[in-house]
N, C-alpha and C positions, 0 to 999 in steps of 0.2 A: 164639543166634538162628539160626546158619547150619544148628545139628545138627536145627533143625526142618524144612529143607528133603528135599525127595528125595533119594533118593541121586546121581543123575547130576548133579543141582546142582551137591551135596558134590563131586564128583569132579572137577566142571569148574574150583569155586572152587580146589581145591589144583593143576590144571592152570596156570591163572592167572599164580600169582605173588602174587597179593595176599593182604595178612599178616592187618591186621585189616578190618574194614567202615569207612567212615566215617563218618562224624557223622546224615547225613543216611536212610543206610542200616538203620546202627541204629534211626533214630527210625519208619521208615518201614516198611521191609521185617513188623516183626509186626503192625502195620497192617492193611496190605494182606492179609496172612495170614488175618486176624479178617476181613476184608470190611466194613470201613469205608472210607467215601468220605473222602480226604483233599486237602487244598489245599496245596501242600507249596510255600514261600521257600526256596532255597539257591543261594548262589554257581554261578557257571560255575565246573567242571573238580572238585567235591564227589562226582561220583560219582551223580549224578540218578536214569541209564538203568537202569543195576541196581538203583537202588533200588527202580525198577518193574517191572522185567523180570522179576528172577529169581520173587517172588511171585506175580508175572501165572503164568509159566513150571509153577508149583510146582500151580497151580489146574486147569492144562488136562487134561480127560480127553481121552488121545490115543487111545482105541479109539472115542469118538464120531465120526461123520463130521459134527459140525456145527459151525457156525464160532462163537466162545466167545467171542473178543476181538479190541476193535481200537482201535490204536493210532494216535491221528493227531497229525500236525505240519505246522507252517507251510509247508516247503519241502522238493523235490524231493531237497533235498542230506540233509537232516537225517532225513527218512524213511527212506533207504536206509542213512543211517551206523548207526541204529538195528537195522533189519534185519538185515546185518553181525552185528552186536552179538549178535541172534535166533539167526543162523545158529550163531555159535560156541557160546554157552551152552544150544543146544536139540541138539545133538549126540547121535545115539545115543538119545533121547528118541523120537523117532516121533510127535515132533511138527512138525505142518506150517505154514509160513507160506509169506505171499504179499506181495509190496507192490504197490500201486496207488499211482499218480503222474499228474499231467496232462503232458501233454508224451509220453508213451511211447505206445506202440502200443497200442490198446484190443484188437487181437485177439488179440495176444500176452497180454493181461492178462486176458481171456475164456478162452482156454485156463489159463492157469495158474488161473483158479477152479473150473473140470473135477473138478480135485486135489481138491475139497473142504476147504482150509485151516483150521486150527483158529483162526489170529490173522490178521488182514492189517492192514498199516502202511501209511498211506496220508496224502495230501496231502484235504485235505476235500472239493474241487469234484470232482474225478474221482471219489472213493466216491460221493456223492451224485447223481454222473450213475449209476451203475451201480445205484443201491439205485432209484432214478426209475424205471429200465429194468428191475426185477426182477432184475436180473443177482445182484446178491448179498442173499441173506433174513440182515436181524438179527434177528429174533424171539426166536432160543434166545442171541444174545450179551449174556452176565451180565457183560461187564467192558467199561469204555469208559479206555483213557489220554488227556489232552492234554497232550501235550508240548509244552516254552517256550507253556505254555498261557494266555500274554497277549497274545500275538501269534494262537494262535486267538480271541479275544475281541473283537478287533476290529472295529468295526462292517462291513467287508467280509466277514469268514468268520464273523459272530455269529449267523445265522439258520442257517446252512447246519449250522455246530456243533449249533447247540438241534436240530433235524432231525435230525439221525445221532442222538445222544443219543438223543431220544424215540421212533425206531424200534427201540429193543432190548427187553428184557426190563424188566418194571415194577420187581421189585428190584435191577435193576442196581446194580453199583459202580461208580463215576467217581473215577478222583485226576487231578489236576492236580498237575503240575510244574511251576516255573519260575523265573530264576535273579534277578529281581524281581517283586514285585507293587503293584503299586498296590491302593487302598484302592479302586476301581473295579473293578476286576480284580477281586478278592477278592469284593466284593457280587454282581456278576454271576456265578462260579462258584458262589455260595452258592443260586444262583435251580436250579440243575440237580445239586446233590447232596441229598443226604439226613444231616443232623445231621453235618456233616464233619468230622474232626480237623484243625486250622489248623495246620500245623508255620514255624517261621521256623529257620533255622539259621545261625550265622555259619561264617566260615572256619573250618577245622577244620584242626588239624596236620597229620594221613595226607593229604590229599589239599594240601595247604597250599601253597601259591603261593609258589616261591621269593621273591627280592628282588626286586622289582618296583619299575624307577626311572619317574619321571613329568617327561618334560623338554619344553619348548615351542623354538621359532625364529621369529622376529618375519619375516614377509614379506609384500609386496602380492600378492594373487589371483594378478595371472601372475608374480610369481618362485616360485612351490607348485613348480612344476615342475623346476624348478632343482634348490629342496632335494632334491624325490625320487628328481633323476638321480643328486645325490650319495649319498642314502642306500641307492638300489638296488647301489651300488659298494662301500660298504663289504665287507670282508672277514666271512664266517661268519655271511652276516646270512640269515634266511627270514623277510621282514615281509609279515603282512597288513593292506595297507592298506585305510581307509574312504574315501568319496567319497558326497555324499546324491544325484548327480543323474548317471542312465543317459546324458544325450547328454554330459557333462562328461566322464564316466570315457571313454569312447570316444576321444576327441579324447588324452585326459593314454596312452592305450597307445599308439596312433598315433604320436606326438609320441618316446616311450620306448623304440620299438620301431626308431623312423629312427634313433635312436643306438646302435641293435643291443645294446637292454640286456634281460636276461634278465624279461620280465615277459608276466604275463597277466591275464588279468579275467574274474570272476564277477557277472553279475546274472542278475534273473526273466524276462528278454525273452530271452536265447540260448535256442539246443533247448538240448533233453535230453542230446543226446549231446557236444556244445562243448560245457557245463557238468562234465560228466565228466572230459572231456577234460583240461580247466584246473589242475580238481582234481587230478588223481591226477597231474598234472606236477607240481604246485605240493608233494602230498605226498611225491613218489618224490625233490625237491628237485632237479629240474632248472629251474625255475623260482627265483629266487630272490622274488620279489614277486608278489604275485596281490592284485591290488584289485576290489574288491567295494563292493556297494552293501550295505547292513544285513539286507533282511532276506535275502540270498542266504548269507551268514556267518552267522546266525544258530543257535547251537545247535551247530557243529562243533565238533569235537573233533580239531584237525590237532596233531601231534605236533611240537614241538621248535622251535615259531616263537619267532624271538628278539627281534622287535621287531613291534609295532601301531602302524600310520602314522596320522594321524586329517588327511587332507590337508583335510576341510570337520572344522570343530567340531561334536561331537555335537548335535541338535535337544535333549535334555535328559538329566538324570543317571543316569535308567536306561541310556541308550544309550551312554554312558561310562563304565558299568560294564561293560556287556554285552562292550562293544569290549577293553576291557581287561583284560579277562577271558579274551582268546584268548592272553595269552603271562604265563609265570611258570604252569606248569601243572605240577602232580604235582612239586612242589618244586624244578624248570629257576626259573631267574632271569629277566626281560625287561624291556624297557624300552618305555615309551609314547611316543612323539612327535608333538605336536600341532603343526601347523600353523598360525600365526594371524596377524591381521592386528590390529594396534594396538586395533581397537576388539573383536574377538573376545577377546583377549589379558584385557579384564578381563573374558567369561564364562567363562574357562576358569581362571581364579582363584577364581572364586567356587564353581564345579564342587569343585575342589581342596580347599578350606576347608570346605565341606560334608561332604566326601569324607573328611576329615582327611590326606590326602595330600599331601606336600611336591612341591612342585613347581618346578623350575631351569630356567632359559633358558640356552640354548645358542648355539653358532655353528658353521663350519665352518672349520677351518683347515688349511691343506696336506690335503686329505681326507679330514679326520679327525673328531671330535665333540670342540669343545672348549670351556672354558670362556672368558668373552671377557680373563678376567684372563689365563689361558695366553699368549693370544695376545700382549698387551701388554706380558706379560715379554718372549718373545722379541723380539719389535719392539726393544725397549728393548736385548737384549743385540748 
């Protein structure tokens, strides 16, 4: 599969490190090759980006000065992590990318289209102000990505998406990624491709999620904060915590922050540049916690996180897949920690049993994570 690529692929892939393709790669990558529109199911940490990129990468004629493809995703964070991604595996290639994002400078991102980019990666509402303003012609773009392409789907970004889409070229290819789909999902991509190959893919070994433990802690709404003082203390810990509501998370860093604990926070309402900021703290691990709203976490790919805090219980089972899908990555081990309250406690059971995942209640003893029998040994002794 890989010896049909280019060569500076080929050379980038043995740069790499990585041994075989994954599961999702393989299914995908001669796909995309042939120019078929595909709808593609896989796990978080499978290996997704490549599985779109490098084909995308493998299509672009870089002696054209026209722009060929464009790759769009939910959020600011997940656009440029991809880009990144562009950067490295387009090396020496002479080919050009750009990203567009809301939140950045429009005339910094008017010059960088000057360049004439063969790909640009972009958040939806900002492309779509610039395609309004003529600023960027799709006409000749034969390739559309959506990337975590359920969260484009949504009736917020669904017309804007259909619009980008039907401004390209009439045979366009479209795939869709994403790490669930709903049966909604899936009928709505089906309205904007053409006869598309539906891939589902489960875990795969290469990319395979170390041991991944699932433990809950019974508490009322205001002791959350408590548990999280204690679990921001533990030793060797990098957790990204969840929270569903932007003025809640505000108040729990505040609160985190007067006890001089190493934390920070991502959501959609900070600039551009705080959001950065947060981030590359959180990844350089000078931060031990960075809590986030969902869809601001959505789709990273942060290295070496040891624990997922879920301080609000997921809205539902995709979203408790998604979350827990950010630790136990490329065979690291992690653990899940839910947060709940007596009557939460039995949807996060039923999450579990659906899930087929065991799941253990915990406590905190001497500052430590224990089980509540531990505890009662000691007492006892």
């Amino acid at each position: 599969m890989l010896n049909s690529l280019k060569p500076f692929l080929q050379a980038a892939w043995e740069k790499s490190g990585f041994e075989t393709p994954t599961n999702i790669q393989v299914a995908a990558i001669p796909l995309v090759l042939e120019g078929k529109d595909i709808i593609a199911e896989s796990p978080t940490g499978t290996g997704k980006t490549l599985a779109y990129l490098l084909p995308l990468l493998n299509q672009i004629e870089n002696d054209s000065q026209s722009l060929q493809a464009v790759v769009l995703a939910s959020s600011q964070e997940l656009v440029m992590q991809v880009f990144q991604e562009f950067q490295k595996w387009s090396e020496g290639s002479g080919i050009r990318g750009t990203s567009i994002i809301g939140g950045a400078n429009v005339v910094r991102q008017l010059e960088k289209l000057k360049k004439r980019p063969h790909v640009i990666f972009a958040t939806p509402g900002r492309l779509f102000e610039l395609i309004k303003q003529k600023k960027v012609k799709m006409h000749e773009v034969r390739m559309v990505v959506l990337d975590e392409g359920d969260q484009l789907l949504i009736p917020e970004h669904l017309n804007t998406v259909q619009t980008i889409v039907k401004s390209t070229m009439r045979d366009r290819q479209v795939v869709l990624f994403s790490a669930t789909m709903k049966a909604a999902t899936e009928k709505l991509a089906k309205e904007f491709t053409n006869e598309p190959e539906v891939l589902r893919i489960k875990k795969d070994e290469m990319a395979a999620s170390g041991e991944v433990n699932h433990i809950y802690f019974l508490a009322e709404p205001r002791d959350k904060i408590k548990l999280l003082e204690k679990i921001v203390r533990l030793e060797k810990i990098k957790a990204l915590a969840f929270i569903n509501d932007i003025g809640e998370l505000e108040i729990f860093r505040e609160k985190l922050k007067f006890k001089e604990l190493s934390v920070g926070i991502l959501h959609s309402d900070m600039k551009k540049l705080e959001r950065q900021a947060e981030l590359k703290a959180f990844r350089d691990g000078k931060l031990k916690m960075l809590i986030a709203t969902d869809i601001a976490a959505r789709g990273l790919d942060i290295q070496g996180v040891t624990h997922v805090v879920q301080i609000d219980i997921p809205r539902d089972i995709d979203q408790y897949v998604h979350r827990a899908g950010r630790t136990g990555r490329m065979g690291a081990s992690g653990t899940v920690i839910s947060l709940v309250t007596e009557r939460e406690e039995r949807e996060l059971k039923r999450y579990s049993h659906e899930l087929k995942v065991s799941l253990e209640k915990r406590i905190f003893f001497k500052g430590e994570i224990a089980e509540e029998v531990q505890r009662d040994q000691k007492i006892r002794r």
